[in-house]
C-alpha positions as CSV (number, residue, x, y, z in Angstrom):
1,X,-18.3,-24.1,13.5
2,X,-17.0,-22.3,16.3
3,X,-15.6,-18.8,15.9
4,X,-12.3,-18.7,17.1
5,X,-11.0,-15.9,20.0
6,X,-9.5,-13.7,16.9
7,X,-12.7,-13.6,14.6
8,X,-15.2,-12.8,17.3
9,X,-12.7,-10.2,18.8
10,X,-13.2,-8.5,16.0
11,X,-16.7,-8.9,15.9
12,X,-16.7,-7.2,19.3
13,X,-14.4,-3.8,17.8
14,X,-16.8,-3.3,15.1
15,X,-20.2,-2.7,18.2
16,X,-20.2,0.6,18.3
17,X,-23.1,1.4,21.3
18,X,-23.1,0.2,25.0
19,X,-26.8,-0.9,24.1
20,X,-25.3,-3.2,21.1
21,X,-22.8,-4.6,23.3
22,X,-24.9,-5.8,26.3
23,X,-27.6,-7.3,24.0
24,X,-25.0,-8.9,22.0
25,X,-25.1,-12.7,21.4
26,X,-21.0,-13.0,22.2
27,X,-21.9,-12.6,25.5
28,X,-22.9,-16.0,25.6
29,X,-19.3,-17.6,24.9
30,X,-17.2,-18.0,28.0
31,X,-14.3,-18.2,26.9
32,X,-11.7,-15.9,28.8
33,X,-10.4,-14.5,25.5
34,X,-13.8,-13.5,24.5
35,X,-15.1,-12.0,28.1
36,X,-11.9,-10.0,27.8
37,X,-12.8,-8.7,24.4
38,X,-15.8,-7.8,25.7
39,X,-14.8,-5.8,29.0
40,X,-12.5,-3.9,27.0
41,X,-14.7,-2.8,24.2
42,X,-17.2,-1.9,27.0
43,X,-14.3,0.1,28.3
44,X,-13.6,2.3,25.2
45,X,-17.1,2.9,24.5
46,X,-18.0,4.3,27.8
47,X,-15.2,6.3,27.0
48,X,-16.1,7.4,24.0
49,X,-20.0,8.1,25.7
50,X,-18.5,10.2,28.6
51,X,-16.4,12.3,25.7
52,X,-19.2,13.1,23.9
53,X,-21.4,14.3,27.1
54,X,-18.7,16.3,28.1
55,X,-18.2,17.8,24.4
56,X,-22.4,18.3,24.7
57,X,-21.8,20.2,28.3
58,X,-19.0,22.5,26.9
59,X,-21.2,23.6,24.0
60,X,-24.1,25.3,26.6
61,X,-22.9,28.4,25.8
62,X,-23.1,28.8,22.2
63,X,-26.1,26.8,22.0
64,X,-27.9,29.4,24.3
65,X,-26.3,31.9,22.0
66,X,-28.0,30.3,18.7
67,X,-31.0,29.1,20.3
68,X,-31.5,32.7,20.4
69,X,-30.3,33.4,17.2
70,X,-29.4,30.5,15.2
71,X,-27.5,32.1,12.1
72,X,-24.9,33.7,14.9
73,X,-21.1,33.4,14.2
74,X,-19.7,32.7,17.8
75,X,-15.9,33.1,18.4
76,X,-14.1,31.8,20.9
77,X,-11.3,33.7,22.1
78,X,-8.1,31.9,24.6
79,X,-4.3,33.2,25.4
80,X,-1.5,31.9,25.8
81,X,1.8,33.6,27.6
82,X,0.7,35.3,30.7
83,X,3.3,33.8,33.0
84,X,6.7,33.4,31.3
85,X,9.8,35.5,31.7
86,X,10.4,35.6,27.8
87,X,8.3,36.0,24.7
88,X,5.1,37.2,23.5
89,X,1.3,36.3,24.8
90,X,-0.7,35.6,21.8
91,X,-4.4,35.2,21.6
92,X,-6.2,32.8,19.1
93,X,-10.0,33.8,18.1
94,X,-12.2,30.9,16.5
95,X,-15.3,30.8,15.1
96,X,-16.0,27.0,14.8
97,X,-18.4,25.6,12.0
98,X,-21.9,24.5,12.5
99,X,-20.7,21.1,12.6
100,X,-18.5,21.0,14.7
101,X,-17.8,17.7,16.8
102,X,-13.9,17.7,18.5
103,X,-14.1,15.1,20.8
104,X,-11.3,15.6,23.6
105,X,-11.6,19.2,23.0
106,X,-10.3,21.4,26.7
107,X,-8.3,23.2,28.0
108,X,-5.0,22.9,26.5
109,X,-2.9,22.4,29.2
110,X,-4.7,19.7,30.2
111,X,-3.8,17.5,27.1
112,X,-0.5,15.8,25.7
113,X,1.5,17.9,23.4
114,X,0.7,15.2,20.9
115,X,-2.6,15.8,21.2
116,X,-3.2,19.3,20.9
117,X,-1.2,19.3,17.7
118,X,-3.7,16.8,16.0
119,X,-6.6,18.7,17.4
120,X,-4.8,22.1,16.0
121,X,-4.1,20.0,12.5
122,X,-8.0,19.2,12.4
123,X,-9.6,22.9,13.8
124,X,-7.0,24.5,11.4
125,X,-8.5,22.4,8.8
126,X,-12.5,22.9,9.4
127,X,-13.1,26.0,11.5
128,X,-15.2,28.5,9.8
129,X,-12.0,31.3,10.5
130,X,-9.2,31.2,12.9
131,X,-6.8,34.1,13.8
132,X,-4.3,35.2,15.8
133,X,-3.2,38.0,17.9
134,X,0.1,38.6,18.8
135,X,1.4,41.4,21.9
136,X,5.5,41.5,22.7
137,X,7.6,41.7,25.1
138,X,8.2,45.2,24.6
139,X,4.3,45.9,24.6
140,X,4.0,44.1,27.8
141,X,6.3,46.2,29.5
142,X,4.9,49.1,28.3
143,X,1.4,48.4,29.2
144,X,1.5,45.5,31.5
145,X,0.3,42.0,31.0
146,X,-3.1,42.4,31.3
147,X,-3.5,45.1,29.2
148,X,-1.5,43.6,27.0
149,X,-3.2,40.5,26.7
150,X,-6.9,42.5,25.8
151,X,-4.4,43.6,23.0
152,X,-3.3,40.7,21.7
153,X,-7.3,39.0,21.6
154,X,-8.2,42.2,20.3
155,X,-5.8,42.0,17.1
156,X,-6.9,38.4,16.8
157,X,-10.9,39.8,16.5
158,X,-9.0,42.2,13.6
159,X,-7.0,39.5,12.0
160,X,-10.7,37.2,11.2
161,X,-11.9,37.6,7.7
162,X,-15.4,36.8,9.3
163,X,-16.7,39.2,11.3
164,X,-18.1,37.4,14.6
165,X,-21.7,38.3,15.8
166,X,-20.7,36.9,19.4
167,X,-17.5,36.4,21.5
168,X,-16.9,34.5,24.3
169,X,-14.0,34.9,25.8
170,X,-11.8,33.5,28.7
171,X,-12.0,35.4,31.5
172,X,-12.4,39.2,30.0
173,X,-14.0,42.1,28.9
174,X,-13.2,43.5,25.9
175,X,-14.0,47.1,24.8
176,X,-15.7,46.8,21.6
177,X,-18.9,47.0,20.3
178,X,-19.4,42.8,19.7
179,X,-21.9,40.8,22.0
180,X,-19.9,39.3,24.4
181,X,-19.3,36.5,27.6
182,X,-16.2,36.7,29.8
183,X,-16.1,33.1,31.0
184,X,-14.2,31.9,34.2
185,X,-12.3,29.0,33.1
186,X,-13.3,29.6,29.7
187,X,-11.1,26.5,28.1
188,X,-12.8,24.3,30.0
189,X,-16.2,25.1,29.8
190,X,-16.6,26.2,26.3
191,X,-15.6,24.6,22.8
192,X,-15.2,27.8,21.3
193,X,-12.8,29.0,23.7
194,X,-11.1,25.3,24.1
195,X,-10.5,25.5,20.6
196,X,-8.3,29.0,20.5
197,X,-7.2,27.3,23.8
198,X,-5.7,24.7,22.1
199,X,-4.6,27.0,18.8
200,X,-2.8,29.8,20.5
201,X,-0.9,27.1,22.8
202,X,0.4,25.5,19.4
203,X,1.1,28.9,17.8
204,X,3.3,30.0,20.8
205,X,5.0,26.9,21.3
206,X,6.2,26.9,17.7
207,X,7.2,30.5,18.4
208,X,9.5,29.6,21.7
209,X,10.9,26.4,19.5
210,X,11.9,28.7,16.9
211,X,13.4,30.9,19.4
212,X,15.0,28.4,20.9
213,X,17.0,28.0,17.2
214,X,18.6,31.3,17.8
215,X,19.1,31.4,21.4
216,X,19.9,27.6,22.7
217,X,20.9,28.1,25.8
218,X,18.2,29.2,27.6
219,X,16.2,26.4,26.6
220,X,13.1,28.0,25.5
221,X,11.7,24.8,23.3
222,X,11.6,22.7,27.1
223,X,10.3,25.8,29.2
224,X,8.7,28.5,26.7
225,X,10.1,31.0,28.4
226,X,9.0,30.0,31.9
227,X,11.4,30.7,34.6
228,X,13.2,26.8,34.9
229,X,16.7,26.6,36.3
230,X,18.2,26.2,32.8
231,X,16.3,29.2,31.8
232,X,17.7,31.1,35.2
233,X,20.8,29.9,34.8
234,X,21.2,31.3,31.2
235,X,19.8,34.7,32.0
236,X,22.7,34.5,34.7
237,X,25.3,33.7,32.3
238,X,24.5,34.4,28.9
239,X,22.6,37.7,29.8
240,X,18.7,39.0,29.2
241,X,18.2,39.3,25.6
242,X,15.0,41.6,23.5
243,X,12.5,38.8,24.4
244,X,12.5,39.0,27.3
245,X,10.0,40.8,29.5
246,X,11.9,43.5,31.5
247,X,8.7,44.2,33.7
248,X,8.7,40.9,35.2
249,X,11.0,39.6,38.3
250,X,14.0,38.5,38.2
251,X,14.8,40.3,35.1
252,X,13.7,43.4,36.4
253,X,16.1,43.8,39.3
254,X,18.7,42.4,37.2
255,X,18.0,45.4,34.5
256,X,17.7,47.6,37.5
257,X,20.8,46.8,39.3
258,X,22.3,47.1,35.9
259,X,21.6,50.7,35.6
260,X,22.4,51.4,38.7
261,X,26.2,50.5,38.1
């Protein structure tokens, strides 16, 4: 008896190689139904296979690291808040487990909101440690955003419970005594720093949406704190409040023009 379109559609789903697939005796039925089956499945597995060499090329770094010394505990360090007008930049440092297999993992601003809060919901729930590292508004004025941000990764290092043998880290230097890799384009060339990529990104954005609760209009749960026209247009209005950064233009003519009156 012939299978119908339905039963050997689901036959296809359940291949789970390329190899499989092409060998596969469905191949044989013509049916339109069936070759369509077929082309899709095809489709999602290449995806899957290209996910999983990309997942393989973003792990060369800590794989040199524990080739070298395989017992190492590698922490990945990301920020998040360089550029906005308002709020804090936090850093996240994450040491992943030895298992560790994210695919879709990079940089965060690459992926849908939706999807970096189910990849936070599953690192949060496996990493070996995660912390995070928070510098203010009032600290970046004071010291300046970059120094700031060295900072905030550097109370994320504090905040671990497990002390990391390595760092790699997303585009600086540090000045501590830990092993460590600055890494141009970090997020997107190691899963380490992808993954506190991805966590500090959540972190802060839950931190601008909670803002956002106290002061609405300047729209900080749309822009986190970027300069947008709503966010402009409050600032105008409504005034410049303790988040924001008073270091960084337009707020700082505003504050100086202030004081000069």
């Amino acid at each position: 008896m012939t299978q119908t379109i339905k039963e050997l559609t689901a036959v296809i789903n359940n291949i789970n190689s390329l190899e499989a697939l092409a060998a596969h005796t469905v191949n044989a039925d013509r049916r339109k139904g069936v070759q369509l089956a077929i082309d899709r499945r095809r489709k999602q597995l290449l995806a899957h296979k290209q996910l999983q060499q990309k997942y393989k090329t973003m792990s060369k770094y800590e794989q040199t690291i524990l080739n070298q010394q395989p017992n190492a505990l590698i922490c990945g360090i990301d920020e998040v808040g360089r550029g906005p007008l308002a709020g804090p930049v936090v850093a996240c440092a994450t040491i992943l487990n030895s298992e560790h297999h994210y695919l879709g993992l990079d940089d965060s601003k690459k992926m849908t909101a939706t999807k970096r809060e189910q990849l936070n919901e599953a690192l949060k729930s496996n990493v070996r440690d995660y912390a995070f590292g928070i510098a203010t508004a009032q600290e970046i004025d004071e010291l300046n955003i970059y120094q700031a941000t060295k900072v905030a990764m550097q109370r994320a290092i504090d905040n671990l419970t497990v002390k990391p043998t390595h760092l790699l880290i997303d585009a600086m230097e540090l000045n501590n005594n830990i092993p460590q890799q600055a890494i141009i384009k970090g997020d997107a060339k190691s899963v380490s720093i992808a993954a506190a990529s991805v966590m500090a990104k959540v972190y802060r954005d839950h931190y601008m949406t909670d803002l956002a609760q106290q002061y609405p209009d300047y729209g900080f749960d749309k822009n986190a704190g970027y300069g947008t026209k709503q966010h402009l247009t409050a600032i105008d209005k409504v005034g410049i409040m303790d988040e924001h950064r008073k270091s960084f233009e337009p707020i700082k003519s505003i504050v100086s023009n202030n004081i000069d009156e």
